[in-house]
N, CA, C and O atoms as a Tripos MOL2 file, in Angstrom:
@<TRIPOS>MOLECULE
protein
  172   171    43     0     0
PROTEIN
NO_CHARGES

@<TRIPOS>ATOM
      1 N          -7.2810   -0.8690    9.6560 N.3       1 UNK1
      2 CA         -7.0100   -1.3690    8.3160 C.3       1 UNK1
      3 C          -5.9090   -0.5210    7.6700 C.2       1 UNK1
      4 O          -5.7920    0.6650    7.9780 O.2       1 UNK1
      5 N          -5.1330   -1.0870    6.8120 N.am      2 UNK2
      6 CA         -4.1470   -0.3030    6.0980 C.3       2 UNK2
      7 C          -4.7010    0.1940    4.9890 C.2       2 UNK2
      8 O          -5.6600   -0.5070    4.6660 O.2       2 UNK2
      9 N          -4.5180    1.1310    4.2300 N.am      3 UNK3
     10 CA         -4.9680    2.1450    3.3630 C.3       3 UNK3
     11 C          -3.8910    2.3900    2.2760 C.2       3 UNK3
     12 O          -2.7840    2.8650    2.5290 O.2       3 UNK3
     13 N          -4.3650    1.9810    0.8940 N.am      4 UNK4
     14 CA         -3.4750    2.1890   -0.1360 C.3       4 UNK4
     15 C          -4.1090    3.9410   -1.0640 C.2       4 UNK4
     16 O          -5.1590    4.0770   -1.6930 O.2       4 UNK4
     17 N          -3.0160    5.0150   -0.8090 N.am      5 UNK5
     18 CA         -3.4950    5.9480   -1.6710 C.3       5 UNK5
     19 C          -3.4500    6.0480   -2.9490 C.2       5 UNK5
     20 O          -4.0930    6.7920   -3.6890 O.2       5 UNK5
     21 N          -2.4790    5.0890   -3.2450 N.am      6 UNK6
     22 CA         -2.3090    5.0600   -4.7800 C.3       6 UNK6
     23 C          -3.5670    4.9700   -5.3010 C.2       6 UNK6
     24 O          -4.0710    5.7880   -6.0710 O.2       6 UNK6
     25 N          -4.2520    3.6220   -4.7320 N.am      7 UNK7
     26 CA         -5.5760    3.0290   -4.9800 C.3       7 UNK7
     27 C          -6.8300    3.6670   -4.3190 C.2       7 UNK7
     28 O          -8.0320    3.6190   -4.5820 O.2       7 UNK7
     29 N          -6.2320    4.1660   -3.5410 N.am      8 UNK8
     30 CA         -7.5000    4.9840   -2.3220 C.3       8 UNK8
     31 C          -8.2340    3.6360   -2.2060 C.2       8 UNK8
     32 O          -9.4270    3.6150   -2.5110 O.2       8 UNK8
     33 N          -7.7370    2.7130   -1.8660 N.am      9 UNK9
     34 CA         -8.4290    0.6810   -0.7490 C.3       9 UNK9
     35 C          -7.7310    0.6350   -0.0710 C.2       9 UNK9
     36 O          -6.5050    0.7380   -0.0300 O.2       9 UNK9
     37 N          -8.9460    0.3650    0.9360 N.am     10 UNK10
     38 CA         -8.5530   -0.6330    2.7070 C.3      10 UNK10
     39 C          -8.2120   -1.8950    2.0070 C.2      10 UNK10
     40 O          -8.7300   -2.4840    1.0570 O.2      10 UNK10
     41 N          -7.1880   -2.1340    2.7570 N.am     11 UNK11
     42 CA         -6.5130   -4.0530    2.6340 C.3      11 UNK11
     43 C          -6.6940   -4.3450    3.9600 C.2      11 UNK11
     44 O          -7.0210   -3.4770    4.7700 O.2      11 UNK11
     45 N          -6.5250   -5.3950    4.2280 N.am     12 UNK12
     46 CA         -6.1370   -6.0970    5.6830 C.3      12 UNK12
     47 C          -4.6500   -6.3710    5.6440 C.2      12 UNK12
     48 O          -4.0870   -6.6140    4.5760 O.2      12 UNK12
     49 N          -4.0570   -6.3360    6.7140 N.am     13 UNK13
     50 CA         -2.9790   -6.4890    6.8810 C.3      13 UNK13
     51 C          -2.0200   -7.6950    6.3900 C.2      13 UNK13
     52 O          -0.8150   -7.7650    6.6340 O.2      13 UNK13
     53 N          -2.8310   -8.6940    5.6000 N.am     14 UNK14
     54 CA         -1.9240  -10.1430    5.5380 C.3      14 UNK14
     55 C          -2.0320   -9.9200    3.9050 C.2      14 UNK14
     56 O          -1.3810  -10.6260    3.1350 O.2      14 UNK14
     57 N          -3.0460   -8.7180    3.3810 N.am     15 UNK15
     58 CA         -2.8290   -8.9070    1.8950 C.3      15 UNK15
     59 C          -2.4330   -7.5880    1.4910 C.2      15 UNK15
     60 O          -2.7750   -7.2070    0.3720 O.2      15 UNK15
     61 N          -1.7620   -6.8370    2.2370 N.am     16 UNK16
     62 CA         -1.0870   -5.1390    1.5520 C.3      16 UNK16
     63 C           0.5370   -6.2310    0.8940 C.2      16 UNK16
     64 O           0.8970   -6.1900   -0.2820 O.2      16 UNK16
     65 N           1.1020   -6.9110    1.7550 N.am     17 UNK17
     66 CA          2.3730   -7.1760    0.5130 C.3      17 UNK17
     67 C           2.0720   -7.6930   -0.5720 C.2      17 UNK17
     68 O           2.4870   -7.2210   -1.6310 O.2      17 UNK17
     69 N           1.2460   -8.8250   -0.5090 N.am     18 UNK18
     70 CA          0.6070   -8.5150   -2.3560 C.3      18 UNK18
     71 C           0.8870   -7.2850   -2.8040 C.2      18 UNK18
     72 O           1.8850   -6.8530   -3.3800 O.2      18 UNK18
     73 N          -0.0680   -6.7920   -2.4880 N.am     19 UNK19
     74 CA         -0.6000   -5.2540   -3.2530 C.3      19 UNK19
     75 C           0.5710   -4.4180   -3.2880 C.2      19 UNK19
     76 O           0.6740   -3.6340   -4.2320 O.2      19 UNK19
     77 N           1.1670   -4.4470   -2.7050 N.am     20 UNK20
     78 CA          2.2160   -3.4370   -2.9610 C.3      20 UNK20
     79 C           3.0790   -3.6990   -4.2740 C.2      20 UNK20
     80 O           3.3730   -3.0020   -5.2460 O.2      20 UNK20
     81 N           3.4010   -5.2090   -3.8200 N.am     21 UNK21
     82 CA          4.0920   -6.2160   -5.1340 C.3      21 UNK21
     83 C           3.7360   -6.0250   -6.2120 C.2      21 UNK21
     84 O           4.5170   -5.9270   -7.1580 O.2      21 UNK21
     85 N           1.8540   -5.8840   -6.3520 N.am     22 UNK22
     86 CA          1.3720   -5.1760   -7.3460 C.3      22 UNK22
     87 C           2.0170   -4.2030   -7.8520 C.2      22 UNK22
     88 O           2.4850   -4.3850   -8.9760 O.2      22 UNK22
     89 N           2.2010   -3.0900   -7.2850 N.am     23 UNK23
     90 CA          2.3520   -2.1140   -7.7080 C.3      23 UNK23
     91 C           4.1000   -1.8610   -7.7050 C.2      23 UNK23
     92 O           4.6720   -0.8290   -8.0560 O.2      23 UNK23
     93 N           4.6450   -2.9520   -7.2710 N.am     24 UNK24
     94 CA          6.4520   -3.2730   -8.3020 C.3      24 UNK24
     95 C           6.6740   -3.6840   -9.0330 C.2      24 UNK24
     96 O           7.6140   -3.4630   -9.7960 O.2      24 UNK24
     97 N           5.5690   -4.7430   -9.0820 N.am     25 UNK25
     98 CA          5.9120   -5.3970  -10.7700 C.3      25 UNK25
     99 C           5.3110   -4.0730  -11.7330 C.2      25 UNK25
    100 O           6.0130   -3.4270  -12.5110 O.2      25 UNK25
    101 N           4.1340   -3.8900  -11.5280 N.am     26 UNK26
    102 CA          3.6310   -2.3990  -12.4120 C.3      26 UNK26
    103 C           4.5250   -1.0070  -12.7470 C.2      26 UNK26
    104 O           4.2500   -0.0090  -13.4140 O.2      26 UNK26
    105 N           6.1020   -1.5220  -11.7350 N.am     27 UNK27
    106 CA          6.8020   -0.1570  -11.6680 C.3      27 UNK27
    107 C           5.8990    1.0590  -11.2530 C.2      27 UNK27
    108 O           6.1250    2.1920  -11.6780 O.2      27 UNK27
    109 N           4.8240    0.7550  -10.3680 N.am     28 UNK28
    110 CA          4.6400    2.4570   -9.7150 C.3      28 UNK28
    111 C           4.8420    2.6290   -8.5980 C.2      28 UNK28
    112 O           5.0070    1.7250   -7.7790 O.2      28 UNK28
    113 N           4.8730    4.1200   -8.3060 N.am     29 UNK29
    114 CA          5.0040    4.3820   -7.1210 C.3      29 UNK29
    115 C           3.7270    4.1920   -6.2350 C.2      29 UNK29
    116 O           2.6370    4.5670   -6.6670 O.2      29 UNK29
    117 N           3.8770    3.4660   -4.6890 N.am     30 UNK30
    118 CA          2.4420    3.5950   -4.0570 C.3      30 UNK30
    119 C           3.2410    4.2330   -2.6400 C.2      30 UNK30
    120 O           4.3800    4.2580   -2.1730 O.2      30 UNK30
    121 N           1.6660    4.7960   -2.2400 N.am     31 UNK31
    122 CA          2.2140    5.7320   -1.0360 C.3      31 UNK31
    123 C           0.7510    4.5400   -0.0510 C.2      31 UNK31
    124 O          -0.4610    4.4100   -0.2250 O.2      31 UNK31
    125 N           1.4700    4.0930    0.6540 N.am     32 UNK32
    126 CA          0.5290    2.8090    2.1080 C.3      32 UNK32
    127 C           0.2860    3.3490    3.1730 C.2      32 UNK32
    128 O           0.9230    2.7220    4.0190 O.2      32 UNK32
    129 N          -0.4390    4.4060    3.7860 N.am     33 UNK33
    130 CA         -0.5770    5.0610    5.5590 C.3      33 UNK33
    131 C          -1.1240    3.2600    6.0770 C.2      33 UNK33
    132 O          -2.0150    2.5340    5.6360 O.2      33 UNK33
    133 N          -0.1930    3.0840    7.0830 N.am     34 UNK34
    134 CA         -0.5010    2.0870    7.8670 C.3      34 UNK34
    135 C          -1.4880    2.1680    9.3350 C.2      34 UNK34
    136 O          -1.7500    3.2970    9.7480 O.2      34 UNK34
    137 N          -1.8290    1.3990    9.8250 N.am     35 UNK35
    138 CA         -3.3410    1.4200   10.7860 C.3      35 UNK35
    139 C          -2.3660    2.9490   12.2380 C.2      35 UNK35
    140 O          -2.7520    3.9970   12.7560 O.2      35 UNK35
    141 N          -1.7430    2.5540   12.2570 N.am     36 UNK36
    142 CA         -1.4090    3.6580   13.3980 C.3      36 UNK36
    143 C          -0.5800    5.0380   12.9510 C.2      36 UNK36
    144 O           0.0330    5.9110   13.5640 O.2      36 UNK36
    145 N          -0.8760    4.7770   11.6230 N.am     37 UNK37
    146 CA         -1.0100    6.6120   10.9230 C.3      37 UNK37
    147 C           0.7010    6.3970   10.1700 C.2      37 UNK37
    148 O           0.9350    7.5120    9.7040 O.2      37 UNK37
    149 N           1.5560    5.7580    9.9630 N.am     38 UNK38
    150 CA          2.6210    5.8580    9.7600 C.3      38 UNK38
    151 C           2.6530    5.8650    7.9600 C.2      38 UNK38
    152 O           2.7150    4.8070    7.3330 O.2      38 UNK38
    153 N           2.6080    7.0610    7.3610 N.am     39 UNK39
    154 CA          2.7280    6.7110    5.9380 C.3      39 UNK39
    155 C           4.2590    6.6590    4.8470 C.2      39 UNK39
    156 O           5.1380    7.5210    4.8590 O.2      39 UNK39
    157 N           4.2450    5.7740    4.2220 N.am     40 UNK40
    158 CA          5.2380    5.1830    3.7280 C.3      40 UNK40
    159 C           5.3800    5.1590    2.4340 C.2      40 UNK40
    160 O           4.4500    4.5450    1.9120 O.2      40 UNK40
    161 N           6.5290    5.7670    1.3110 N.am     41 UNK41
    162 CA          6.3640    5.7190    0.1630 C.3      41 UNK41
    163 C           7.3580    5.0900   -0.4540 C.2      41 UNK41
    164 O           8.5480    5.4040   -0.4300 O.2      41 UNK41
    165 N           6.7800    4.0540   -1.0980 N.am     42 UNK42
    166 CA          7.4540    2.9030   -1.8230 C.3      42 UNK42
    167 C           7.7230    3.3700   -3.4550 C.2      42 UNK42
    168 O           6.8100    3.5160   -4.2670 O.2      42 UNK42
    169 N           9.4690    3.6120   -3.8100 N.am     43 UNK43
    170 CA          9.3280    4.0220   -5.1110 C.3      43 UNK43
    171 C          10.0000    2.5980   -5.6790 C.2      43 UNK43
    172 O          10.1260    2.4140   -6.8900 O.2      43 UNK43
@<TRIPOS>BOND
     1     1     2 1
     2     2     3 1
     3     3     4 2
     4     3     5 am
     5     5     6 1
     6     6     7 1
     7     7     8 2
     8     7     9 am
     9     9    10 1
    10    10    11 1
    11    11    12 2
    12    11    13 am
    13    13    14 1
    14    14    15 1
    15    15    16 2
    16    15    17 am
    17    17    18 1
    18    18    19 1
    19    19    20 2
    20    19    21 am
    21    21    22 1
    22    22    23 1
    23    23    24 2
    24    23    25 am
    25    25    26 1
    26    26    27 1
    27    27    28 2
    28    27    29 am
    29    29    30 1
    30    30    31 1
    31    31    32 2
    32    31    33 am
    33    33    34 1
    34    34    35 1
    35    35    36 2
    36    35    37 am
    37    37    38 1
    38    38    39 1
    39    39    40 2
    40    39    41 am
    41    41    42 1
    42    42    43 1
    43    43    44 2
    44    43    45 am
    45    45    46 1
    46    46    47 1
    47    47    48 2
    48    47    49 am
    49    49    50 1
    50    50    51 1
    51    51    52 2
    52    51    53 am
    53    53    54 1
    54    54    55 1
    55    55    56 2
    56    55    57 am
    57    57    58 1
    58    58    59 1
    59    59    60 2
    60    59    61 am
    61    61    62 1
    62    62    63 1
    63    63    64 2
    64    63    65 am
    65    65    66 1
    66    66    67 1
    67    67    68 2
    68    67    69 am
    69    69    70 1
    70    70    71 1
    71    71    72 2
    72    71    73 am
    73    73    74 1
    74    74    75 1
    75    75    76 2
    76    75    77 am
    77    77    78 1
    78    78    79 1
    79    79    80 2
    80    79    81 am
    81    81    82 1
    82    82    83 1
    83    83    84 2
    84    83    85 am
    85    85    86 1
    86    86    87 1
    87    87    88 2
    88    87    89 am
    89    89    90 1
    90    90    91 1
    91    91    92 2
    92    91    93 am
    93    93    94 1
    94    94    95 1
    95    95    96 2
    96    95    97 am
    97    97    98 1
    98    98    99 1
    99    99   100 2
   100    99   101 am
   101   101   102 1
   102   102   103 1
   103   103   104 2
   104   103   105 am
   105   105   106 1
   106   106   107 1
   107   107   108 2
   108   107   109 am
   109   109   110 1
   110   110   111 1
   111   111   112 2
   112   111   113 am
   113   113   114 1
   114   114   115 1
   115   115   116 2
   116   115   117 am
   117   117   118 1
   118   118   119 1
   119   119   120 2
   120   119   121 am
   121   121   122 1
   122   122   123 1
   123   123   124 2
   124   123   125 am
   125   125   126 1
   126   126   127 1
   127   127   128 2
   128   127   129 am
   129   129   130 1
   130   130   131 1
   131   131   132 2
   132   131   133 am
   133   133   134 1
   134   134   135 1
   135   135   136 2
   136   135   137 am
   137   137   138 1
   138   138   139 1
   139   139   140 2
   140   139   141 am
   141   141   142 1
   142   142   143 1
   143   143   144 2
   144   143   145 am
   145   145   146 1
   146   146   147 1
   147   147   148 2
   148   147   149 am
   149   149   150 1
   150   150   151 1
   151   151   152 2
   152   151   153 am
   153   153   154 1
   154   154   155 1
   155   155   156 2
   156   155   157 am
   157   157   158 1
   158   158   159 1
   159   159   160 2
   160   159   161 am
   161   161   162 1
   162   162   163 1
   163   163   164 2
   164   163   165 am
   165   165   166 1
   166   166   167 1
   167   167   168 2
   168   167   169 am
   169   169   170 1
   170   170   171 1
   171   171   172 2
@<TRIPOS>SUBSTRUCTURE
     1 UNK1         2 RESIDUE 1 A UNK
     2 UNK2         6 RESIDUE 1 A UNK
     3 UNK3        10 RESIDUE 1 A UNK
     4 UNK4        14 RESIDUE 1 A UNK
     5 UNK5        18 RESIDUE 1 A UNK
     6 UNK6        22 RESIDUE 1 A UNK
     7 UNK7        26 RESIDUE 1 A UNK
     8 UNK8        30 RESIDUE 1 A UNK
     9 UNK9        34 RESIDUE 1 A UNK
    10 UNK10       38 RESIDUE 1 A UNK
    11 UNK11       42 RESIDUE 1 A UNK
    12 UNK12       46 RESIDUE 1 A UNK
    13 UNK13       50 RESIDUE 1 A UNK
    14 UNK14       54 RESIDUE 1 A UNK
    15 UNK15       58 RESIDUE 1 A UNK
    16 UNK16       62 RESIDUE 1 A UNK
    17 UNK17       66 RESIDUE 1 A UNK
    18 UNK18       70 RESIDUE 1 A UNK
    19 UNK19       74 RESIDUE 1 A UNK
    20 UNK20       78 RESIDUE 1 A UNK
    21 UNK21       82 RESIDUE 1 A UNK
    22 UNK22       86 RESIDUE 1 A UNK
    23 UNK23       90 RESIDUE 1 A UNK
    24 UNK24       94 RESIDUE 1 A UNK
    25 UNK25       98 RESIDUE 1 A UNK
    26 UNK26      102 RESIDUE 1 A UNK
    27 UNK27      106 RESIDUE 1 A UNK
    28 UNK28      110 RESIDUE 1 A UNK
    29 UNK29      114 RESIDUE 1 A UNK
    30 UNK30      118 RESIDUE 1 A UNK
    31 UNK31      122 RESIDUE 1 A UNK
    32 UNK32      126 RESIDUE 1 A UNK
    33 UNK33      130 RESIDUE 1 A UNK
    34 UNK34      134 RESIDUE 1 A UNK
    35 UNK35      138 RESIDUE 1 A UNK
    36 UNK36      142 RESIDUE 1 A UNK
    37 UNK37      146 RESIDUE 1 A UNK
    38 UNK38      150 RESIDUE 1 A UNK
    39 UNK39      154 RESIDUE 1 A UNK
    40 UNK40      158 RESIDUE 1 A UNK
    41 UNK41      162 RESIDUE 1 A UNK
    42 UNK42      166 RESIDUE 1 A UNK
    43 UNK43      170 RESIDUE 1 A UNK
């Protein structure tokens, strides 16, 4: 499962671009570790 730290929630993989979107329209920063450890910070 992918892992949002911003939020500290598991998503499934077909609904983290929502969520991220969430958190562009909100203007924040989210930091996403993806299922095979790769973490990624979206400003």
């Amino acid at each position: 499962m992918i892992y949002c730290e911003t939020c500290k929630k598991t998503f499934h993989p077909l609904g983290i671009a929502r969520h991220r979107a969430m958190h562009r329209d909100k203007r924040e920063d989210c930091i996403i570790q993806y299922t095979r450890g790769e973490r990624y910070h979206y400003a």
